[in-house]
Residue frames as a rotation matrix with the C-alpha (Angstrom) as fourth column:
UNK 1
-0.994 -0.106 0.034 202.07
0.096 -0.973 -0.211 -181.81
0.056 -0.206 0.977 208.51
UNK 2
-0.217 0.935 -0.281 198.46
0.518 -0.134 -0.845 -180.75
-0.827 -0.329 -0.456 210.33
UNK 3
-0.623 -0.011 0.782 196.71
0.578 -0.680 0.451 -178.81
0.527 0.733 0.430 207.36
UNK 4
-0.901 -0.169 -0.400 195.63
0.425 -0.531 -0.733 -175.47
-0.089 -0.830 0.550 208.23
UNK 5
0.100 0.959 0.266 192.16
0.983 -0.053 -0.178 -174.52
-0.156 0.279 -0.947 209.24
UNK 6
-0.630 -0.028 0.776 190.77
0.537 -0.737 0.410 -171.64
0.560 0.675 0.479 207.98
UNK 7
-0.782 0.078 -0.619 189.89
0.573 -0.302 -0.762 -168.68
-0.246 -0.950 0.191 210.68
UNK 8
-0.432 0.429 0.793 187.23
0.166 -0.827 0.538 -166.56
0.887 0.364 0.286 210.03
UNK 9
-0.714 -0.142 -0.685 187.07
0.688 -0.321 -0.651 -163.62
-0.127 -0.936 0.327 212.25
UNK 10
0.467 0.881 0.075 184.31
0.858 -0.472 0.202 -161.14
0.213 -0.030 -0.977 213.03
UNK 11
-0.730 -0.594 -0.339 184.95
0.683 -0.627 -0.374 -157.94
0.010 -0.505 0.863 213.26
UNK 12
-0.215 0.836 -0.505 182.99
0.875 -0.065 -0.480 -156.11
-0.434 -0.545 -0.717 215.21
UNK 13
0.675 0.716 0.181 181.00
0.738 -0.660 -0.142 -152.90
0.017 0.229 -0.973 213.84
UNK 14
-0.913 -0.336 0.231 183.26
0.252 -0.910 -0.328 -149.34
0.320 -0.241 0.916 213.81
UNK 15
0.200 0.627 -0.753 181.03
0.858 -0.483 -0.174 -147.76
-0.472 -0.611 -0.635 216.70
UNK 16
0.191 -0.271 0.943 180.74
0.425 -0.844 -0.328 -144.12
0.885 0.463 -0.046 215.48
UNK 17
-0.018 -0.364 -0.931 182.49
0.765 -0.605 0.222 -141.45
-0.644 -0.708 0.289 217.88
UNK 18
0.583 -0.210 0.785 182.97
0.062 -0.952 -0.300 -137.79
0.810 0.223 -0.542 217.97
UNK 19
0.112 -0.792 -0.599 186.45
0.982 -0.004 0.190 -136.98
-0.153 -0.610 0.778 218.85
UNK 20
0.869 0.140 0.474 187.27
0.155 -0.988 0.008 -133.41
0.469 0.066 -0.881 220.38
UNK 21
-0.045 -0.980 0.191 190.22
0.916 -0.117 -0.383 -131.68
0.398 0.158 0.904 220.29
UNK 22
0.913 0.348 -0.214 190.52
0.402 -0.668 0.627 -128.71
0.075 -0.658 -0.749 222.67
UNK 23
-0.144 -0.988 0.060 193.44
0.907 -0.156 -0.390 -125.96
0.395 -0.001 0.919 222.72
UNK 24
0.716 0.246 0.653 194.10
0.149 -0.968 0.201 -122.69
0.682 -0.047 -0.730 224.53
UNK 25
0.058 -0.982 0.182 196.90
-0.129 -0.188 -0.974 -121.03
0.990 0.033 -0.138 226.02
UNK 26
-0.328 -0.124 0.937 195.40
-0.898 -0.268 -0.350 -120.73
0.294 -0.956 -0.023 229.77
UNK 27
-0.695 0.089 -0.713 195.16
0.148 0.989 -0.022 -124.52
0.703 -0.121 -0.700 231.42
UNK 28
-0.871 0.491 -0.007 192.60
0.092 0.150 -0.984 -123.14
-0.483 -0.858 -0.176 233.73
UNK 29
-0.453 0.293 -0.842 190.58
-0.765 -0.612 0.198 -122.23
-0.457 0.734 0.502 231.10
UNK 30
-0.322 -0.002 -0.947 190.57
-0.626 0.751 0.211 -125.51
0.711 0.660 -0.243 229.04
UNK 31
-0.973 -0.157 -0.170 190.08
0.033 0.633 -0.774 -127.25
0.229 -0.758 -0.610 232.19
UNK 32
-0.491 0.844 -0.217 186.93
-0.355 -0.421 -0.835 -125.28
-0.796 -0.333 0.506 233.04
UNK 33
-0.479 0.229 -0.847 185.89
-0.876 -0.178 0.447 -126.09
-0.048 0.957 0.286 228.94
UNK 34
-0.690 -0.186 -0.700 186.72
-0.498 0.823 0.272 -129.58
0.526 0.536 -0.660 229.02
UNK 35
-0.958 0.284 -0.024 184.30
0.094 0.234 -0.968 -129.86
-0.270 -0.930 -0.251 232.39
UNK 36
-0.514 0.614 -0.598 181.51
-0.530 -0.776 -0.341 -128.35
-0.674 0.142 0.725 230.51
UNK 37
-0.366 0.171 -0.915 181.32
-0.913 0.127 0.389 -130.76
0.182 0.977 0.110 228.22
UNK 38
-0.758 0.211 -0.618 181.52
0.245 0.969 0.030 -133.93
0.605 -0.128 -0.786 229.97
UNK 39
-0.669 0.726 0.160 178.95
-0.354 -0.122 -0.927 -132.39
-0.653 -0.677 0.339 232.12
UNK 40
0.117 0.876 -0.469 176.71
-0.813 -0.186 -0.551 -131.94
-0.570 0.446 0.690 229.14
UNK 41
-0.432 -0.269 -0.861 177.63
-0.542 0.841 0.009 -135.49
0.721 0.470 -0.509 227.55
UNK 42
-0.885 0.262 -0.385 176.97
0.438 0.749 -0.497 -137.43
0.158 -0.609 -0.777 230.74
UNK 43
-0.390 0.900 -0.195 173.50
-0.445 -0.370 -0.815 -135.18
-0.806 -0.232 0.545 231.28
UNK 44
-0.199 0.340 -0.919 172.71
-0.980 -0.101 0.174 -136.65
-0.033 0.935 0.353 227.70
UNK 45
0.359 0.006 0.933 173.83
-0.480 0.859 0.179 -140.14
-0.801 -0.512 0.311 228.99
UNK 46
0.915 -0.302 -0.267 176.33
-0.124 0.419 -0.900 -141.16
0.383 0.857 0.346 226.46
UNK 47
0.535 -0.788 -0.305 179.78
0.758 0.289 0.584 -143.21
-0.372 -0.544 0.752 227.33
UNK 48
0.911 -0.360 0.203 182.73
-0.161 -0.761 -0.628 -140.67
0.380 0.539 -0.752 227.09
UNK 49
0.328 -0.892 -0.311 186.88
0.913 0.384 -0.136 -140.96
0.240 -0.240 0.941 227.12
UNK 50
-0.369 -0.929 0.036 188.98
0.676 -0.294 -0.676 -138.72
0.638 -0.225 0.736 228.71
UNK 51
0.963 -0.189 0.190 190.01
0.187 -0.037 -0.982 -135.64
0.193 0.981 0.000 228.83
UNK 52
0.780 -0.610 0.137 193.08
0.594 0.792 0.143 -136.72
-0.195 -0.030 0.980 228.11
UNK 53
0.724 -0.332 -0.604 195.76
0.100 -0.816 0.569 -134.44
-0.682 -0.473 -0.558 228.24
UNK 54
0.813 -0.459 0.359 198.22
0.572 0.510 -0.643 -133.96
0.112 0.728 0.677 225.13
UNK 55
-0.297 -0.757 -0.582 201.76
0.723 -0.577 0.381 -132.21
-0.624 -0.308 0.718 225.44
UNK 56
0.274 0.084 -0.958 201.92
0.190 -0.981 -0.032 -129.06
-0.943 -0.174 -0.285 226.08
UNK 57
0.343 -0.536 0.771 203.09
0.761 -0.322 -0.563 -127.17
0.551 0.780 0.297 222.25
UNK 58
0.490 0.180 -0.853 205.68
0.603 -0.776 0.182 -124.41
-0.629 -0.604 -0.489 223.65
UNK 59
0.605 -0.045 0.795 207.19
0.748 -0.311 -0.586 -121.90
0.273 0.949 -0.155 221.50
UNK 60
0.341 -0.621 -0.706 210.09
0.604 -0.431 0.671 -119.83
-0.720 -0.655 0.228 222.15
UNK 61
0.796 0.025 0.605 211.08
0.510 -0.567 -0.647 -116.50
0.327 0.823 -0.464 220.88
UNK 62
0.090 -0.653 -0.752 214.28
0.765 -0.439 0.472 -114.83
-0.638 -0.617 0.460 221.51
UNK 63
0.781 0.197 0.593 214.41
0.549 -0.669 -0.501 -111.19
0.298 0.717 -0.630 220.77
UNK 64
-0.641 -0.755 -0.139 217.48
0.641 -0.427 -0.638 -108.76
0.422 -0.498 0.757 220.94
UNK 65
0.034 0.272 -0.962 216.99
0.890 -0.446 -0.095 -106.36
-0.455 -0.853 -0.257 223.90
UNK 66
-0.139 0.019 -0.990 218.18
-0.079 -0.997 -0.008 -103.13
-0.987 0.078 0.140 221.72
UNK 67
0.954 0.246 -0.172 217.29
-0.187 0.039 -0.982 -102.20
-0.235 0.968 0.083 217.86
UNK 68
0.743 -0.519 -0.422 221.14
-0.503 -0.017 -0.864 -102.02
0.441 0.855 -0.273 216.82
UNK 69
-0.044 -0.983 -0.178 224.06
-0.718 0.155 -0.679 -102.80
0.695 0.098 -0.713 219.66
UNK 70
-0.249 0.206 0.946 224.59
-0.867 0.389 -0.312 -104.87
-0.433 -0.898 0.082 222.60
UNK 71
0.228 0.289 -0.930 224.07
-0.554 0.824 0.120 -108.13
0.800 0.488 0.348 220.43
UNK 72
-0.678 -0.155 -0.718 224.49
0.183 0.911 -0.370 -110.35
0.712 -0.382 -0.589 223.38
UNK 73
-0.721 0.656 0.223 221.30
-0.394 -0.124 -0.911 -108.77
-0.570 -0.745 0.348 225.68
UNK 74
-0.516 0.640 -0.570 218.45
-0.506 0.308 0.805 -110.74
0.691 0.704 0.165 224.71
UNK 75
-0.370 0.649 0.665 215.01
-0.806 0.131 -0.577 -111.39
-0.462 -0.750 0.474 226.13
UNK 76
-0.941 0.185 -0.282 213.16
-0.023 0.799 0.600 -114.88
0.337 0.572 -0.748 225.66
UNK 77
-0.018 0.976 0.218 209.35
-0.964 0.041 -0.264 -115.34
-0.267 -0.215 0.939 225.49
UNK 78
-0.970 0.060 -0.235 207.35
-0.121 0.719 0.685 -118.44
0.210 0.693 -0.690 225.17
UNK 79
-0.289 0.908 0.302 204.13
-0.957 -0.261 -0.129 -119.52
-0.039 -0.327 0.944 224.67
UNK 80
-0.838 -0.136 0.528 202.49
-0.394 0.820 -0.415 -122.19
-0.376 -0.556 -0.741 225.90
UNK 81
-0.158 0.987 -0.031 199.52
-0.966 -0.148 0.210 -124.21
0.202 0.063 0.977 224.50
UNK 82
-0.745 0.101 0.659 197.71
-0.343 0.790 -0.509 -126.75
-0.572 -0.605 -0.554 226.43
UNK 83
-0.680 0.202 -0.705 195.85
-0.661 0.249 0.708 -129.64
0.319 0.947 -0.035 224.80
UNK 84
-0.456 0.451 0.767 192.92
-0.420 0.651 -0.632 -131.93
-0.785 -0.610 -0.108 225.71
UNK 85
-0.643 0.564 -0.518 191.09
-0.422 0.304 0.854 -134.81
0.639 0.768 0.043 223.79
UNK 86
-0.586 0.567 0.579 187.66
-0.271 0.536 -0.799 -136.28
-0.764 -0.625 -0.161 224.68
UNK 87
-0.846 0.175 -0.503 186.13
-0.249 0.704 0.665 -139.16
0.471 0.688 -0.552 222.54
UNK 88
-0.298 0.899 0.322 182.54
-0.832 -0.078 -0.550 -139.25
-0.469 -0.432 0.771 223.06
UNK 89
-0.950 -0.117 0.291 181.60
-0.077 0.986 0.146 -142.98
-0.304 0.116 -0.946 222.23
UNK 90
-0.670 0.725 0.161 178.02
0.731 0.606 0.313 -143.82
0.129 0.327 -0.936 220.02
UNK 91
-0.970 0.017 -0.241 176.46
-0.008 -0.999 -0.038 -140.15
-0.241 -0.035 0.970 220.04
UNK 92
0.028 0.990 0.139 172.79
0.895 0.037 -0.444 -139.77
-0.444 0.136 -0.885 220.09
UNK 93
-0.029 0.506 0.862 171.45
0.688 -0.616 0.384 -136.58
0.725 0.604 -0.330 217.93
UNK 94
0.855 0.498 -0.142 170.61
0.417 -0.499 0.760 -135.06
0.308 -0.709 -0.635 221.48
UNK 95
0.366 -0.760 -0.537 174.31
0.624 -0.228 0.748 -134.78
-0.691 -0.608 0.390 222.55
UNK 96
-0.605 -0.737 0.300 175.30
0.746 -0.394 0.538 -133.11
-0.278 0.549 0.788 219.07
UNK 97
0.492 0.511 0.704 172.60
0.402 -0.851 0.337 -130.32
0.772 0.117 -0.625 219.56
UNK 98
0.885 0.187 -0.425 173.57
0.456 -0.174 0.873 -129.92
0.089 -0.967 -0.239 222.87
UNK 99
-0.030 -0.964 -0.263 177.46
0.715 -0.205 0.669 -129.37
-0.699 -0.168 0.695 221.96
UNK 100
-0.273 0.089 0.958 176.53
0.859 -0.426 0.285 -127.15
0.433 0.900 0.040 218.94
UNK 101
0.496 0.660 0.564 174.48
0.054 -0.672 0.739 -124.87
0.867 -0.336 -0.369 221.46
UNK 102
0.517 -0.309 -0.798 177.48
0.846 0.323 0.424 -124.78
0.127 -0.895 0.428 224.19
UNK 103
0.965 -0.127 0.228 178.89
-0.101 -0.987 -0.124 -121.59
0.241 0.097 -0.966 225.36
UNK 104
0.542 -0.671 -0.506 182.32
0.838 0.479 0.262 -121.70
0.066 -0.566 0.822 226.06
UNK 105
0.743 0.044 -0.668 184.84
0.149 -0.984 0.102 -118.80
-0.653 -0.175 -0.737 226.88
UNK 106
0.945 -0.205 -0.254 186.92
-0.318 -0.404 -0.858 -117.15
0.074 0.891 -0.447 224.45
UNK 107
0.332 -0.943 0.039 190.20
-0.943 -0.330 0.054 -118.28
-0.038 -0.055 -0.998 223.67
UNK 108
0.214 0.217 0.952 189.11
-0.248 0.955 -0.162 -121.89
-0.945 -0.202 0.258 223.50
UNK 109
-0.581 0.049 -0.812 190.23
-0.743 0.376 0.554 -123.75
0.332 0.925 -0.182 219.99
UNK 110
-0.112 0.399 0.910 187.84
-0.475 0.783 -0.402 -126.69
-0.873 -0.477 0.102 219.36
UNK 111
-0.499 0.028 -0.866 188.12
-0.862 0.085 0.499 -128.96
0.088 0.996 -0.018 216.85
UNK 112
0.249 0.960 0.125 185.02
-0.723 0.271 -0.636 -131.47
-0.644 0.068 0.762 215.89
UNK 113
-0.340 0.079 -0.937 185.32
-0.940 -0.026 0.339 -134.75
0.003 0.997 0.083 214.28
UNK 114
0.537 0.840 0.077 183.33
-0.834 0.542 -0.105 -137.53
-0.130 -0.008 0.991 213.51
């Protein structure tokens, strides 16, 4: 039996990223958001992923149509929220002023992490 060499692997650095998380109910909206950013990422000149689209979260409500009879009319709602990630790759100080000091419109969720 060959005896076995012993591997030693490198493993490369953990590169720091800032991964955003984007939500909001109107996909034209988020779309317009998610544009804004990679504008202002690539104007900074840092590598960036996506943004990547995540399923949709919908929610359905069914409600009865009257307060007391009729128990078989019933209206259904749902709401939709649309989801985007972009993974900004080795961040320079300049890009995380720049995203701190972004306007975006209302109704955007954003979530920030390092």
């Amino acid at each position: 039996m060959p005896a076995k060499k012993a591997v030693m692997e490198k493993e490369a650095p953990v590169q720091p990223k800032i991964r955003i998380r984007i939500s909001a109910y109107d996909h034209k909206v988020i779309d317009a958001s998610c544009k804004q950013i990679i504008d202002t990422v690539v104007r900074q000149g840092c590598e960036l992923l996506g943004p990547i689209p995540l399923p949709t979260e919908i929610r359905k409500y069914t409600v009865n149509r009257s307060s007391f009879v009729h128990k078989d009319a019933r209206e259904q709602y749902e709401m939709r929220v649309h989801k985007r990630l972009i993974d900004i790759l080795s961040p320079n100080p300049k890009v995380i002023d720049a995203l701190t000091n972004l306007n975006l419109p209302a109704g955007v969720d954003i979530e920030i992490k390092m």
